[in-house]
GUMIMI-460426 format. One record per residue (C-alpha): z, x, y; residue in three letters; residue number from 1. Coordinates in Angstrom, 2 decimals. Example, Ala and Ser with C-alpha at 12.3 -4.5 7.8 and 13.67 -1.06 7.14 Angstrom:
residues 2
zz:7.80&xx:12.30&yy:-4.50&mivo:ALA&fido:1
zz:7.14&xx:13.67&yy:-1.06&mivo:SER&fido:2
END
This chain:
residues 307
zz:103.62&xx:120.40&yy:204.70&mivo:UNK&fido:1
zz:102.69&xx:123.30&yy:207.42&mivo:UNK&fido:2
zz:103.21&xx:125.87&yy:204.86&mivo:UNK&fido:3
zz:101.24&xx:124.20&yy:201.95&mivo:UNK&fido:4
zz:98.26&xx:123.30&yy:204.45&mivo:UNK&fido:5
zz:98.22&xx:127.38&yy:205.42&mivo:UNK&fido:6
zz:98.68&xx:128.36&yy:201.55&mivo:UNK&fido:7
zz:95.19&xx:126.26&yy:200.98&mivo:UNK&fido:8
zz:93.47&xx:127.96&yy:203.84&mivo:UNK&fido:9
zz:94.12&xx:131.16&yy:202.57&mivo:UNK&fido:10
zz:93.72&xx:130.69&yy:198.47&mivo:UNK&fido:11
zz:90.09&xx:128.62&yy:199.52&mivo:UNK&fido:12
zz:88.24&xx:131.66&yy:200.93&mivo:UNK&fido:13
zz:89.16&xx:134.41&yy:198.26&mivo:UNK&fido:14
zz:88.53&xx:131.76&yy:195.51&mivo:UNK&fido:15
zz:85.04&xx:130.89&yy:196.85&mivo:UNK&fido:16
zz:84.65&xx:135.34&yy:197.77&mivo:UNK&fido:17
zz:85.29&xx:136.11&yy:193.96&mivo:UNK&fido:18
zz:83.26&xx:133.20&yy:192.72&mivo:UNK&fido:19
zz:80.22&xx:134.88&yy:194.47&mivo:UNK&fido:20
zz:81.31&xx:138.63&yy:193.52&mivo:UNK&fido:21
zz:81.34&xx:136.85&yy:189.89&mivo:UNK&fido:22
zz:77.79&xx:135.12&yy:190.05&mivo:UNK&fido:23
zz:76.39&xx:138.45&yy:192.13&mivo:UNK&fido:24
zz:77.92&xx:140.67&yy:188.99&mivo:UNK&fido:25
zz:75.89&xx:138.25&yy:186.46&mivo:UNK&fido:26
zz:73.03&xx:138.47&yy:188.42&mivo:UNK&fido:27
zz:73.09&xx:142.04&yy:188.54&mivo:UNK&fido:28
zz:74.13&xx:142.24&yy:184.98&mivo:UNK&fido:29
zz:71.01&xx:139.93&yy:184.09&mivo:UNK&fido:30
zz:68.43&xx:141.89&yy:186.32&mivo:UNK&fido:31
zz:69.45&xx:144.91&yy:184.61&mivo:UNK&fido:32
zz:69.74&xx:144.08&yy:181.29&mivo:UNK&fido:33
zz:65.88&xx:142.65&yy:181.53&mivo:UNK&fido:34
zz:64.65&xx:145.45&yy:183.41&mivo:UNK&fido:35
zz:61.82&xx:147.49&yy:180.53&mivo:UNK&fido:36
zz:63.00&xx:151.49&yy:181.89&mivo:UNK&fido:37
zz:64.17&xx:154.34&yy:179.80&mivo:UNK&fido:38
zz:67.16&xx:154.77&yy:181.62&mivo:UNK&fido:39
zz:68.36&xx:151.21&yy:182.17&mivo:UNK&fido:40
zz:67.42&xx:151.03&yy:177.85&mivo:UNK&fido:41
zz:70.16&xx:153.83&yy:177.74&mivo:UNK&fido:42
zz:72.56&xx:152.28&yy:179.99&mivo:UNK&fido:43
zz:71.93&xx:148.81&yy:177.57&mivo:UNK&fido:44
zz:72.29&xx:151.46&yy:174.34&mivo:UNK&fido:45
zz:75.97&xx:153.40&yy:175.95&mivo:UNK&fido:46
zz:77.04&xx:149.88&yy:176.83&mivo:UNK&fido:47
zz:76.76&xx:148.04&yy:173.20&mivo:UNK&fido:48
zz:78.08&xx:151.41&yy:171.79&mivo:UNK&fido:49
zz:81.06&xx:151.20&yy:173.93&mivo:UNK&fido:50
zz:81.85&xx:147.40&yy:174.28&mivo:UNK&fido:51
zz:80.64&xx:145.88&yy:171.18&mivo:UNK&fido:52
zz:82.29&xx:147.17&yy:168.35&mivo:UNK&fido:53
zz:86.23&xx:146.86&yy:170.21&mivo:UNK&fido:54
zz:84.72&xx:143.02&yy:170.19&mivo:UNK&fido:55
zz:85.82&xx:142.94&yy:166.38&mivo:UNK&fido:56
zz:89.10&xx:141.28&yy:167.25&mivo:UNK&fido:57
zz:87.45&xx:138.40&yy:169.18&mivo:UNK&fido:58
zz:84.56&xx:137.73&yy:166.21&mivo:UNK&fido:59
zz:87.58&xx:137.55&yy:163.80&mivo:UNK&fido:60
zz:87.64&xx:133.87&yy:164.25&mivo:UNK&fido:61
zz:84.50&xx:133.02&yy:163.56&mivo:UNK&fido:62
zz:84.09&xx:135.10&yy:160.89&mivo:UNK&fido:63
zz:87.10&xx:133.50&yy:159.29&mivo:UNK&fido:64
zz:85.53&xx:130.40&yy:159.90&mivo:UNK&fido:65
zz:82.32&xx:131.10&yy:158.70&mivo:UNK&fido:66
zz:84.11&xx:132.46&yy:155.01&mivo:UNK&fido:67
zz:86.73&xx:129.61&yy:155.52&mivo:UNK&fido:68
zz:83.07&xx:127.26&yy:155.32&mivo:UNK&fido:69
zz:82.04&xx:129.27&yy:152.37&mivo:UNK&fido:70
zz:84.86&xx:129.05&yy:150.63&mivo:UNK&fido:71
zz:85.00&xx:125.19&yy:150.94&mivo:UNK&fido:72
zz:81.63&xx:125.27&yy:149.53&mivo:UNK&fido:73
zz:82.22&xx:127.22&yy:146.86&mivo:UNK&fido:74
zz:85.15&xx:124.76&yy:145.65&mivo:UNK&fido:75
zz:83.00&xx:122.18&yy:145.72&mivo:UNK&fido:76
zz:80.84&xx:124.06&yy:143.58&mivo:UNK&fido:77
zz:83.19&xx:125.13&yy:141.01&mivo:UNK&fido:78
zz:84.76&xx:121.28&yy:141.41&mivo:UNK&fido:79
zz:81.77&xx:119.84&yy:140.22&mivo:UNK&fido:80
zz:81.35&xx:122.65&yy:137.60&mivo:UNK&fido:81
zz:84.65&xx:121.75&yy:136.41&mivo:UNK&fido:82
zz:84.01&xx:118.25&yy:135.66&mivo:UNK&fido:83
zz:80.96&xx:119.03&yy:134.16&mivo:UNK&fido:84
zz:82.60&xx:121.29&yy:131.33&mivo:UNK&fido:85
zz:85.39&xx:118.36&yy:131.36&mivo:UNK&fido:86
zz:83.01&xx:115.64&yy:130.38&mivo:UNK&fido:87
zz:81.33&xx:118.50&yy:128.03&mivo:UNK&fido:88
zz:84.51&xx:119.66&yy:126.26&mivo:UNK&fido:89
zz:85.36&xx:115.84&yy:125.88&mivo:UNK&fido:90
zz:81.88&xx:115.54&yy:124.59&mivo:UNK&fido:91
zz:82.83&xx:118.15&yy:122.12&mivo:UNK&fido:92
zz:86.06&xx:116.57&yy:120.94&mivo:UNK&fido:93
zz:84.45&xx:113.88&yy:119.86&mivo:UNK&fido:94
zz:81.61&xx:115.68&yy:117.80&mivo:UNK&fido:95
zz:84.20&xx:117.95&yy:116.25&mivo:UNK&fido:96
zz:86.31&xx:115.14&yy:115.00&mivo:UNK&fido:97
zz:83.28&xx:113.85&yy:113.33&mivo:UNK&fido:98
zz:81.98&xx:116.63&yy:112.47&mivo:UNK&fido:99
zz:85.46&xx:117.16&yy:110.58&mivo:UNK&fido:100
zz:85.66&xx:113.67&yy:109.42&mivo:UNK&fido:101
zz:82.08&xx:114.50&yy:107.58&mivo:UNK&fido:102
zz:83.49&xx:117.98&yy:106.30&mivo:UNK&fido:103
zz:86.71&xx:116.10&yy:104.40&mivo:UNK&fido:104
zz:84.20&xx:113.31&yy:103.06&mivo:UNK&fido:105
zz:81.41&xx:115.92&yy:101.69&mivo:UNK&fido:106
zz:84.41&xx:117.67&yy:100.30&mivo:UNK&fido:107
zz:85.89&xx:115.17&yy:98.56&mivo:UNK&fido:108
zz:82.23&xx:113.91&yy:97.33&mivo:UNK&fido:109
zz:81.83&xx:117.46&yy:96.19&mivo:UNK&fido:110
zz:85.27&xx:117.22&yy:94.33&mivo:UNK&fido:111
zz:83.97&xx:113.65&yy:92.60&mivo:UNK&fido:112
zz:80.83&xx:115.58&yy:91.64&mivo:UNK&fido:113
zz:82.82&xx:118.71&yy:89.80&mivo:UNK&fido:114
zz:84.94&xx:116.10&yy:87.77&mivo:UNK&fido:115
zz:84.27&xx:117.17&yy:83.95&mivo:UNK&fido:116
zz:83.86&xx:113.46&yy:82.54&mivo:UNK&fido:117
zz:82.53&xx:112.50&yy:78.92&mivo:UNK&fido:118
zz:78.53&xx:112.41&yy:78.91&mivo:UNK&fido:119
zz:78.67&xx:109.30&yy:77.76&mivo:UNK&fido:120
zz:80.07&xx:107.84&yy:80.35&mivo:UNK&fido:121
zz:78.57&xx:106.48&yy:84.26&mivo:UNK&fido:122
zz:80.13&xx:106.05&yy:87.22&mivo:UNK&fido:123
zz:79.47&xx:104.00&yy:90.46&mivo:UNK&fido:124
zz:81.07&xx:105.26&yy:93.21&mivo:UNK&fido:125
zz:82.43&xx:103.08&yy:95.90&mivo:UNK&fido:126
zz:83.96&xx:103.26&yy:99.60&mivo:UNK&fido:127
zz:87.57&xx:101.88&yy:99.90&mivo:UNK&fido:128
zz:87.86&xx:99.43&yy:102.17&mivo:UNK&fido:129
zz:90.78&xx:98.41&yy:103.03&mivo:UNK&fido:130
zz:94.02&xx:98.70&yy:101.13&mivo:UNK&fido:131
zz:95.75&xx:95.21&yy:100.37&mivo:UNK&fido:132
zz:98.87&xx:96.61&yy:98.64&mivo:UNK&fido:133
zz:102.42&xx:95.02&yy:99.67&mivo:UNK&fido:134
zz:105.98&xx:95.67&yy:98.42&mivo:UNK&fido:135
zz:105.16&xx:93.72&yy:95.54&mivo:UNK&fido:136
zz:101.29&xx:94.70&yy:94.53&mivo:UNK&fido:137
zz:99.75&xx:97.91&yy:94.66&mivo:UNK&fido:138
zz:95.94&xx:97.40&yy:94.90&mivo:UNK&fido:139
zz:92.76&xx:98.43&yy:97.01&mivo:UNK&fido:140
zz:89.54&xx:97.02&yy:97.67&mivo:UNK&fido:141
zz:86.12&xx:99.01&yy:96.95&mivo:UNK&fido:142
zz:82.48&xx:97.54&yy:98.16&mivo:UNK&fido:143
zz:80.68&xx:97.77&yy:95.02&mivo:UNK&fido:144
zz:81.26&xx:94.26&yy:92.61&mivo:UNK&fido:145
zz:78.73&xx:92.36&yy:90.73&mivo:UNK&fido:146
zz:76.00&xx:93.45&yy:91.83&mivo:UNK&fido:147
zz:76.74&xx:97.08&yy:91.10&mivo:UNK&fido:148
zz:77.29&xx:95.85&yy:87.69&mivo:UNK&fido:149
zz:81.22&xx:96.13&yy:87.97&mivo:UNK&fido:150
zz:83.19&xx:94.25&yy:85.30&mivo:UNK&fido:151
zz:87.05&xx:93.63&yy:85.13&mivo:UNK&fido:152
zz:89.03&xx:96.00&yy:83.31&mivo:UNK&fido:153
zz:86.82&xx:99.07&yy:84.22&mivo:UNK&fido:154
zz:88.99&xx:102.26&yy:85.05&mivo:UNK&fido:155
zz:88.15&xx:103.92&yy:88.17&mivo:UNK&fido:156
zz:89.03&xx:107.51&yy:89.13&mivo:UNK&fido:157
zz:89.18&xx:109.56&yy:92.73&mivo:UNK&fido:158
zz:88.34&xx:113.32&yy:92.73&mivo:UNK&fido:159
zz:91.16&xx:114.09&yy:90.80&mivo:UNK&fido:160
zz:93.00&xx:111.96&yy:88.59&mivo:UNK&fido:161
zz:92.99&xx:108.22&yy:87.33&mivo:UNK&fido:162
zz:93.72&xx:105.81&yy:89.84&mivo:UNK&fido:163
zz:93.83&xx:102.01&yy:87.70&mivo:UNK&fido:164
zz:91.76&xx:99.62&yy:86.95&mivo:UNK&fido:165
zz:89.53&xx:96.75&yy:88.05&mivo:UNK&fido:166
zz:91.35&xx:93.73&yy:88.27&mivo:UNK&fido:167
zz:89.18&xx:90.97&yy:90.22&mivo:UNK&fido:168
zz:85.45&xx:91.11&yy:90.68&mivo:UNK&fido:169
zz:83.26&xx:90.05&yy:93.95&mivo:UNK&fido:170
zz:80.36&xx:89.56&yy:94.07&mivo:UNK&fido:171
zz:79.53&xx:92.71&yy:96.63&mivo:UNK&fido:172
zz:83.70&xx:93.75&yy:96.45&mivo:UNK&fido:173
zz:86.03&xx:94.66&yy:93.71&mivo:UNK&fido:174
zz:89.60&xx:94.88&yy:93.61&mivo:UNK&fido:175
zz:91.21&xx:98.24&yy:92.06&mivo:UNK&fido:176
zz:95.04&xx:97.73&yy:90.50&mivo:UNK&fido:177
zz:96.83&xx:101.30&yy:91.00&mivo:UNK&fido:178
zz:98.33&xx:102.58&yy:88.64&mivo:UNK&fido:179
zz:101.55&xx:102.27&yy:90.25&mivo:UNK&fido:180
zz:101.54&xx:98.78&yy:90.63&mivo:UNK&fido:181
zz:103.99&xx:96.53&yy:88.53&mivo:UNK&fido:182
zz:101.90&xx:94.47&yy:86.27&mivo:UNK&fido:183
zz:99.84&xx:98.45&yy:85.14&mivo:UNK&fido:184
zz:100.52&xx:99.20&yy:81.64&mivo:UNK&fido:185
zz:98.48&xx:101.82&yy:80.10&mivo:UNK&fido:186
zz:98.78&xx:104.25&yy:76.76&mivo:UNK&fido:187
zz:98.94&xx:107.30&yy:77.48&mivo:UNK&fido:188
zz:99.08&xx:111.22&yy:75.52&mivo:UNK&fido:189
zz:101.46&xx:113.69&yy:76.60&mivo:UNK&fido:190
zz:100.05&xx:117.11&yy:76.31&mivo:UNK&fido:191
zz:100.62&xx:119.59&yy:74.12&mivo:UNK&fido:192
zz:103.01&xx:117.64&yy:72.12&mivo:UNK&fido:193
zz:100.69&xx:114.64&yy:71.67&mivo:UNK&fido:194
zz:103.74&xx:112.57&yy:71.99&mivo:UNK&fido:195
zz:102.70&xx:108.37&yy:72.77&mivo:UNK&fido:196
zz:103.84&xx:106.54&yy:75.60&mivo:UNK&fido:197
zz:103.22&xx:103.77&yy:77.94&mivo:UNK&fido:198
zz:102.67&xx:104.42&yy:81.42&mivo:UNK&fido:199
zz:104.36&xx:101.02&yy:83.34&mivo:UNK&fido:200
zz:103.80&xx:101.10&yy:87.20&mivo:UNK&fido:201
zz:106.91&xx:100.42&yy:89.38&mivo:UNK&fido:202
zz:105.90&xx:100.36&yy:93.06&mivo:UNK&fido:203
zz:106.57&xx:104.15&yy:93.20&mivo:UNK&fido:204
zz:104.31&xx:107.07&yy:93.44&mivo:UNK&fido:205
zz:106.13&xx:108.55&yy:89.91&mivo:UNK&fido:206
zz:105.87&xx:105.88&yy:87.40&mivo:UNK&fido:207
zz:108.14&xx:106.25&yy:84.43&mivo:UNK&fido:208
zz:106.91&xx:106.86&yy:81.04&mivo:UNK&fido:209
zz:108.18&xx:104.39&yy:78.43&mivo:UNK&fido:210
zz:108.53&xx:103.46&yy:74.34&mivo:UNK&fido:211
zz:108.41&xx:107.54&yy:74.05&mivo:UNK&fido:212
zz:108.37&xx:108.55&yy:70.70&mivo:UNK&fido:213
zz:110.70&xx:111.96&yy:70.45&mivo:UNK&fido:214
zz:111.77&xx:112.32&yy:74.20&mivo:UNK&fido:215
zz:112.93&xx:115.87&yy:72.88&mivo:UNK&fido:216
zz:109.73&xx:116.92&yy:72.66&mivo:UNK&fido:217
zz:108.65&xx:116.27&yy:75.86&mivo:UNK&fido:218
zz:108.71&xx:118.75&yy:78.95&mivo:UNK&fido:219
zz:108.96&xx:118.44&yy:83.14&mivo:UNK&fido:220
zz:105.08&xx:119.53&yy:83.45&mivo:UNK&fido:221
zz:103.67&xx:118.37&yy:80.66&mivo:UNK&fido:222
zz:99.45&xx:117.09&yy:80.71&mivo:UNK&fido:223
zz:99.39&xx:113.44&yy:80.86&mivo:UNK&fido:224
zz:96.24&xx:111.41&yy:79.86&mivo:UNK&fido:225
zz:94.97&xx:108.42&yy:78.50&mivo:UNK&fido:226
zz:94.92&xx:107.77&yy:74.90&mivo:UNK&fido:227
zz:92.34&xx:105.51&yy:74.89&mivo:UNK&fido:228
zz:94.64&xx:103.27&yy:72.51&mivo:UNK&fido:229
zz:93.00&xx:99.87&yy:72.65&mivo:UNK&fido:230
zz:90.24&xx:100.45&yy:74.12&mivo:UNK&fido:231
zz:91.91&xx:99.76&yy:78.01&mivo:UNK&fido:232
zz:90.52&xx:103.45&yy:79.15&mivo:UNK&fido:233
zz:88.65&xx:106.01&yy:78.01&mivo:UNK&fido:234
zz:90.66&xx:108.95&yy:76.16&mivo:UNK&fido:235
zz:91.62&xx:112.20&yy:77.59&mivo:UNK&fido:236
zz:91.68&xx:110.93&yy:81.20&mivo:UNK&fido:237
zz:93.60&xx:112.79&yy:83.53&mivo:UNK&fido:238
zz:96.99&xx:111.27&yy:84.65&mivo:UNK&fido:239
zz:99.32&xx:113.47&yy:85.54&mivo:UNK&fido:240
zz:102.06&xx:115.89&yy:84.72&mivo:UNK&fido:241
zz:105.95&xx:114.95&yy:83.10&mivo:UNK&fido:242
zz:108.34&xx:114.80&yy:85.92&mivo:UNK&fido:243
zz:112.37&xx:114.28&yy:85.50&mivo:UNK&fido:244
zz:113.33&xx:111.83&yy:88.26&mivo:UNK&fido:245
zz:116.44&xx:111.23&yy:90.34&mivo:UNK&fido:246
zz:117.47&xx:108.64&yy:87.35&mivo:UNK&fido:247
zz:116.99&xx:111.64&yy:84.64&mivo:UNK&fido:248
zz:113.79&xx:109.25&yy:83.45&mivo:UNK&fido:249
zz:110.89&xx:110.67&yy:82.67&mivo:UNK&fido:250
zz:107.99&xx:109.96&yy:85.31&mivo:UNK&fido:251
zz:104.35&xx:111.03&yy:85.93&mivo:UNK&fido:252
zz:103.48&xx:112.73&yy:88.73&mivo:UNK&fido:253
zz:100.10&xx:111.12&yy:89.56&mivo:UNK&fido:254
zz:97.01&xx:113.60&yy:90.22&mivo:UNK&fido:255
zz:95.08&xx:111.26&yy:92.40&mivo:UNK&fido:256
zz:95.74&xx:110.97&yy:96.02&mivo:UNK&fido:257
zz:97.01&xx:107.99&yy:96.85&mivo:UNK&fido:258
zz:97.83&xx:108.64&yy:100.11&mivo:UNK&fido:259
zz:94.00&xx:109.69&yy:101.30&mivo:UNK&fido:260
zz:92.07&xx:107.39&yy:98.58&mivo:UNK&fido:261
zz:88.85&xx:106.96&yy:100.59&mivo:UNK&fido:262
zz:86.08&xx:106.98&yy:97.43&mivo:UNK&fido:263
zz:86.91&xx:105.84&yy:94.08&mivo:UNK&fido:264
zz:84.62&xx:106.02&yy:90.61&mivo:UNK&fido:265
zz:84.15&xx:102.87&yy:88.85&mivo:UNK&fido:266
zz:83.41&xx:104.80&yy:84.71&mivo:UNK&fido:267
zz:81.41&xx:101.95&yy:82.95&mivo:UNK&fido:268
zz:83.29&xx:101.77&yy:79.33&mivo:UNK&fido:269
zz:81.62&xx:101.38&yy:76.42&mivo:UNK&fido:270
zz:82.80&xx:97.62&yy:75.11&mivo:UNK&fido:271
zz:84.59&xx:97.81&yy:72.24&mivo:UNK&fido:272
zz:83.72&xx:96.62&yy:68.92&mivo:UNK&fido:273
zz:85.12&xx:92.61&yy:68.80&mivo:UNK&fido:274
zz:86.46&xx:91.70&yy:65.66&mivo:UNK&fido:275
zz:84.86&xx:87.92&yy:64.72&mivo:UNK&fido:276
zz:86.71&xx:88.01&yy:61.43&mivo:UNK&fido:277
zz:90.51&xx:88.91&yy:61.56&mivo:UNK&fido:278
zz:91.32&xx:87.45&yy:58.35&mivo:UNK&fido:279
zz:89.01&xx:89.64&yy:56.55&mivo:UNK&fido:280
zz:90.43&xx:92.03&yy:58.25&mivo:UNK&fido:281
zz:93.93&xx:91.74&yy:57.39&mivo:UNK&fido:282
zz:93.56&xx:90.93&yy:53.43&mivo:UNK&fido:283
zz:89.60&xx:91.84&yy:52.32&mivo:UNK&fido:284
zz:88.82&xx:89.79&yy:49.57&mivo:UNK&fido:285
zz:89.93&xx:91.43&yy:46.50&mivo:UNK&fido:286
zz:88.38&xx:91.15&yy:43.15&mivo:UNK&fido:287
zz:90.30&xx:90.14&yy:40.12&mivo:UNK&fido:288
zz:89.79&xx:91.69&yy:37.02&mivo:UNK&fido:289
zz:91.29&xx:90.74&yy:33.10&mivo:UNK&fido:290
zz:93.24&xx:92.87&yy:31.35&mivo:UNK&fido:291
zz:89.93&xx:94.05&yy:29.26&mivo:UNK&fido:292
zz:88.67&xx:95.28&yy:32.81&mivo:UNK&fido:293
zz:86.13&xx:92.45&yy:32.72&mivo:UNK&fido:294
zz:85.77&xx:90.77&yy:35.82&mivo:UNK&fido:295
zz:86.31&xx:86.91&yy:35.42&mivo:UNK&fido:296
zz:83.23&xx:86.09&yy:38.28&mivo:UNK&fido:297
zz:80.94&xx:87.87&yy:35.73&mivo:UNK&fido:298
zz:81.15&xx:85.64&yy:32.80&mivo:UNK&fido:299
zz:79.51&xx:82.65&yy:32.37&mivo:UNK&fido:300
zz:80.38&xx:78.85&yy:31.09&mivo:UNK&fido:301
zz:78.79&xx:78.68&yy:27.85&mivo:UNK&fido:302
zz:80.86&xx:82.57&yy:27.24&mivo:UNK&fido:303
zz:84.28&xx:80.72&yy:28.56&mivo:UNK&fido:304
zz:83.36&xx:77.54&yy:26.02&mivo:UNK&fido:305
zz:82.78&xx:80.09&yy:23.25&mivo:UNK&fido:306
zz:85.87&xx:81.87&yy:23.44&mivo:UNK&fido:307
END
């Protein structure tokens, strides 16, 4: 206890000397440093030359803090620039996906345009709307129907090829029978043989070619195209080309697209002349003349009485 009591007398009195050599020294230092004389300016000048710049170790801190601050601002910056050319780019996406969506449909308008079709016929083209095929039909929907004029058993087209056939009017829809479906029977020419056949749908995408006429004469990529037999479809309507199938039967390879069938062509036909008089048709009435070359009709009953 003695020697801690004597320790405190003796560390009191040099700790309150230096705290008054300390405030004397910033006294002086602040007397001198605002005294206005030449010399004490060059004392001020010698003194920043010599101390301040070996002070570079003690700013580093807070310079690294003040760029540390300046960095963090910058992030935010470039943060919020970022999401801005996010939502932008996103922005984008959508607009080129339209944009490309409008491309394919001009195109494909473009392509129904370029079609080389008789001058005698009209279309109406229609949107398809929804595609109501199953493992058992093969049809699609198009929103043009009576209104448009439509009437069942028109053939319709897409940018290529023949598609079918309307097979059930709407008033504002129509339903389109493919080609491939079952119940489709057309005529059709092979090309350049001119060999007949029937085209009978069979839920595939290559329909077989039936009631051929001289199979020998008949090639894998062969023209096929309507016949306009019976007045069904116009003639010279593009099909397809021959194709030998897995079962060596001739199929068609169909032009049109029907995986992408997005606008079809409704051609108004020409109606076809109805017979009202079949009989006549068949066996015209003949006339009968006599062995002379008279004709019986010609002579009259007092001549008959005569002779």
């Amino acid at each position: 206890m003695a020697r801690d009591k004597n320790s405190e007398d003796f560390i009191g009195p040099i700790r309150r000397l230096l705290v008054g050599v300390l405030v004397l020294a910033l006294v002086g230092l602040f007397l001198v440093w605002r005294i206005d004389s030449p010399r004490v300016e060059r004392l001020r000048a010698a003194a920043i030359d010599t101390f301040v710049p070996s002070f570079d170790w003690a700013m580093a801190p807070i310079t690294g803090a003040a760029n540390l601050i300046n960095d963090f601002q910058s992030y935010q910056q470039l943060r919020a620039q970022n999401q801005d050319l996010r939502r932008e780019l996103q922005q984008m996406k959508a607009w080129k996906e339209a944009a490309l969506q409008l491309e394919q449909e001009n195109a494909k308008l473009l392509d129904l345009n370029n079609v080389s079709l008789d001058p005698q016929l009209t279309v109406v083209t229609g949107v398809v709307i929804t595609d109501s095929g199953s493992p058992f039909r093969q049809s699609v929907l198009i929103n043009v129907g009576a209104r448009d004029g439509i009437v069942d058993g028109w053939p319709t087209m897409d940018a290529i090829g023949l598609v079918g056939r309307i097979a059930g009017v709407g008033q504002n829809t129509s339903r389109v029978m493919l080609l491939t479906d079952t119940s489709s029977r057309i005529p059709v020419t092979i090309q350049p043989s001119g060999q007949k056949a029937i085209l009978a749908g069979d839920n595939s995408l290559n329909p077989p070619l039936e009631f051929l006429e001289d199979t020998a004469l008949v090639r894998p990529g062969d023209r096929v195209v309507s016949s306009g037999d019976g007045g069904v479809f116009p003639a010279d309507l593009l099909v397809g080309q021959v194709a030998l199938g897995t079962d060596d039967r001739l199929r068609v390879r169909l032009a049109a697209d029907y995986q992408r069938l997005e606008f079809l062509r409704v051609l108004r036909s020409q109606p076809h002349e109805e017979i009202e008089d079949p009989d006549n048709l068949l066996a015209p009435e003949a006339e009968f003349f006599g062995p002379a070359g008279i004709n019986p009709a010609s002579i009259s009953a007092s001549e008959l009485t005569d002779g």
